[in-house]
N, C-alpha and C positions, 0 to 999 in steps of 0.2 A: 251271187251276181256274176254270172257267166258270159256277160254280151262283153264286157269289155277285153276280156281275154278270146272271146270269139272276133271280135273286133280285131285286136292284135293280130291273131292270126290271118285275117283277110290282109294284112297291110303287108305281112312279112311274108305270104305264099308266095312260092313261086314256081309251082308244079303245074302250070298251065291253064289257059281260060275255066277251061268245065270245073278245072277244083277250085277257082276264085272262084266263081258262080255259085259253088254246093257250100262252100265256106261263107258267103255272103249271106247265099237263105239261112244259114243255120244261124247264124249272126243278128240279121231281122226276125226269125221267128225267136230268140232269147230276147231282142227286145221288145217282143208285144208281150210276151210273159213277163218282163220286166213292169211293162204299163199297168196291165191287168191286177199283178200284185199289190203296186203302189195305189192304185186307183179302190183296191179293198178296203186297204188300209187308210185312206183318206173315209171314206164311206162308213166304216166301223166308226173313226171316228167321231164324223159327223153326227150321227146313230145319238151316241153316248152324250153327246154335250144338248141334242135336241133332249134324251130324256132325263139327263138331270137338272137342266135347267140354271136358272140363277137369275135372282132380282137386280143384280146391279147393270145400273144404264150411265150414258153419258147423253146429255141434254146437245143439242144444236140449236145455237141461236140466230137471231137478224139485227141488226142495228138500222132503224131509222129518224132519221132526223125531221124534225116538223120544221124548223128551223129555216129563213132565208138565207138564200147563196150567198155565201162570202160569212156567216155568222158563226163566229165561234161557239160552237153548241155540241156539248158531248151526249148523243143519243144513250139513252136507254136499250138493254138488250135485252131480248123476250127471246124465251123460250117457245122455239115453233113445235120440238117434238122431240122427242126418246130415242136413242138406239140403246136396245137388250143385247149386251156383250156378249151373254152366253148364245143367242139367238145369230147374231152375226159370224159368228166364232163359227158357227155349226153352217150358216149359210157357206161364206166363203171355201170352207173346207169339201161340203158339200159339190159346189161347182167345180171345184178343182178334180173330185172322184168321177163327175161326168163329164169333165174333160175327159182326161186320159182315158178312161173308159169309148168316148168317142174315137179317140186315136186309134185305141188296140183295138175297134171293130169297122165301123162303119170308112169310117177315115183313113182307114194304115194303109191301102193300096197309096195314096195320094202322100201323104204323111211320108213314108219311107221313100217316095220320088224324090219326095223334097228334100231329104235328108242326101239322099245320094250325088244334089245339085248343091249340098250346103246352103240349101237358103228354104228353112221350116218357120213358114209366115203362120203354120197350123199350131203346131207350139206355143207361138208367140201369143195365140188366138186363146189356145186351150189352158195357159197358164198366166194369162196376163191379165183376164178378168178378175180371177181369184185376188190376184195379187192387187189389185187397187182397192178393192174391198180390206184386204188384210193391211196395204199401208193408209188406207184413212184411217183405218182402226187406231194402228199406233200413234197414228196423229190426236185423234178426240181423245184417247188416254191423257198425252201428252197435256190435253189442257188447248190444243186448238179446235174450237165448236163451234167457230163463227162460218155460215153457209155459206158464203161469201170465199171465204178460206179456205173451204175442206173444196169447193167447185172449182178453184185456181190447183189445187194441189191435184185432181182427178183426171184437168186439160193438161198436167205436166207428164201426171204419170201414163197417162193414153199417149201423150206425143213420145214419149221415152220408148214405150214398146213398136208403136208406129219406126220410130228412127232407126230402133234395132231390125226389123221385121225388112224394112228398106234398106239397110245396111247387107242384107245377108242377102236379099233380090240381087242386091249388083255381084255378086257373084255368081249369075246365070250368064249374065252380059259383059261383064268385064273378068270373071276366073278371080279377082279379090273382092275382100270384104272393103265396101266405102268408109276408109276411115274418117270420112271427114261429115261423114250420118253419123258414124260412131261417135263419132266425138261429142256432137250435137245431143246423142240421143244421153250420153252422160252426164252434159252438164242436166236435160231436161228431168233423168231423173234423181241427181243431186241435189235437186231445189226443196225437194219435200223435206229431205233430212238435216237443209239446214236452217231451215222453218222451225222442224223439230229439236234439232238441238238448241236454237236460239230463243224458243220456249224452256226449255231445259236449264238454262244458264240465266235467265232472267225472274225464274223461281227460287236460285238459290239454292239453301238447302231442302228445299220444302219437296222435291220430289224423294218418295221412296224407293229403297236400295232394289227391287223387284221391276221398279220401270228403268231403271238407269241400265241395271243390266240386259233388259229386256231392248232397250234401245242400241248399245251397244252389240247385243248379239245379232241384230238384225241388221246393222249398218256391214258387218263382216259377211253374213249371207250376203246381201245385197249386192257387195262389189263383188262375189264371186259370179256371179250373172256375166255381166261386162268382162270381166278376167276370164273365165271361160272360153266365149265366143270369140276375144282375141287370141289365145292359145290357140282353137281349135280352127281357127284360119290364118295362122303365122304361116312360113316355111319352114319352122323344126315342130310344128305342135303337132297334136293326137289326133287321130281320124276323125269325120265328122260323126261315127258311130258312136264311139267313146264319148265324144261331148254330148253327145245328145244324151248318154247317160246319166251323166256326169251334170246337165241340165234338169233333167227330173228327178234324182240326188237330191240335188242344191235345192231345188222347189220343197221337196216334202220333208228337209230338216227343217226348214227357215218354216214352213207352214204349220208345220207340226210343231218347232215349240213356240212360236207366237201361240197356236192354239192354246196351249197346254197350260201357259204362262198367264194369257188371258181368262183361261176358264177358273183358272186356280183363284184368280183375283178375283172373278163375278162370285164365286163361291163361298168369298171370306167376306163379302161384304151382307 
């Protein structure tokens, strides 16, 4: 991992424009090699969970009431359709390998602008789709299946990256990050996980030791997202290169063992 110590070095030169400049490109071009890598290894992958496969699904239901207004009437819940864990697993991760793969080509002129403004609404773009895919996912594990539920949880998790993504704009126009989108875009995406843990605790004992940790481990990624982009726009924190590393890091641990974790369980069932 060399961008972050190339990074270092661009913050600490002080041998004049043209060697900040050579030190920068050398800085950007370790980070498209950066992308390029992580972006295989999501792809690999994806690959592997597409051809091994796995029968286990998690149903999505509707509740409708035939019932008149005001009547106490507990609906019935029907089964509208399947998600294939292992098929999802491989989608998500998938999208995530043509992100960054987008980033490190077609996109890095624009991408690295943005980075050098502190405010990578392409990021937010290129890793935020995956990631609502991958937190429904822990949600329907979880034992939340209701349409209804998983489409509130989708409008939180869209507004949380939206609030970040506008959080890091105001630093083109105002030189800080809007801590007060930031804040917002924390509690919006806070809401999912305590959705999910309040599923979690009204099961009791009944969830196994594999999703609790599986929940756990994801809620520790998850605040590092928000931890990050506050560091990396404090007055003592790390350049915005470093975090931007330090951003597709945190993406492909948390991606990668959700993946791993999920396909292990489509596997055993």
């Amino acid at each position: 991992m060399g961008v972050p110590g190339a990074a270092a070095r661009y913050v600490r030169n002080g041998g004049g424009e043209a060697t900040q400049k050579s030190v920068r490109r050398t800085a950007f071009a370790e980070l498209r090699i950066w992308l390029v890598i992580v972006a295989i290894l999501h792809a690999v992958q994806a690959i592997v969970f597409l051809a091994r496969g796995g029968i286990a699904s998690v149903p999505v239901t509707a509740s409708f009431s035939n019932a008149a207004p005001g009547l106490l009437a507990i609906p019935q819940a029907k089964v509208l359709f399947s998600v294939n864990l292992a098929s999802t697993t491989a989608l998500y991760v998938g999208l995530e390998a043509a992100g960054l793969a987008l980033l490190a080509s077609v996109g890095f002129d624009r991408y690295s602008t943005q980075i050098r403004r502190r405010a990578g609404s392409l990021r937010w773009l290129a890793m935020g789709i995956p990631a609502v895919i991958m937190y429904l996912l822990i949600a329907m594990i979880a034992g939340v299946t209701d349409l209804a539920a998983l489409l509130m949880l989708t409008s939180s998790m869209v507004a949380c990256f939206a609030l970040g993504s506008a959080a890091e704009a105001n630093v083109r126009t105002t030189g800080s990050l809007s801590w007060t989108l930031f804040g917002f875009g924390c509690f919006a995406g806070g809401m999912p996980w305590l959705v999910i843990v309040l599923y979690a605790a009204m099961a009791g004992g009944a969830y196994p030791s594999f999703l609790v940790a599986l929940v756990a481990l994801q809620m520790v990624a998850t605040l590092a997202f928000p931890l990050n982009l506050a560091i990396t726009n404090s007055r003592f924190g790390w350049s915005a290169l470093t975090g931007e590393v330090i951003f597709v890091l945190i993406s492909l641990m948390a991606k990668t063992l959700l993946a791993w974790m999920v396909f292990g369980f489509a596997s055993l069932e």
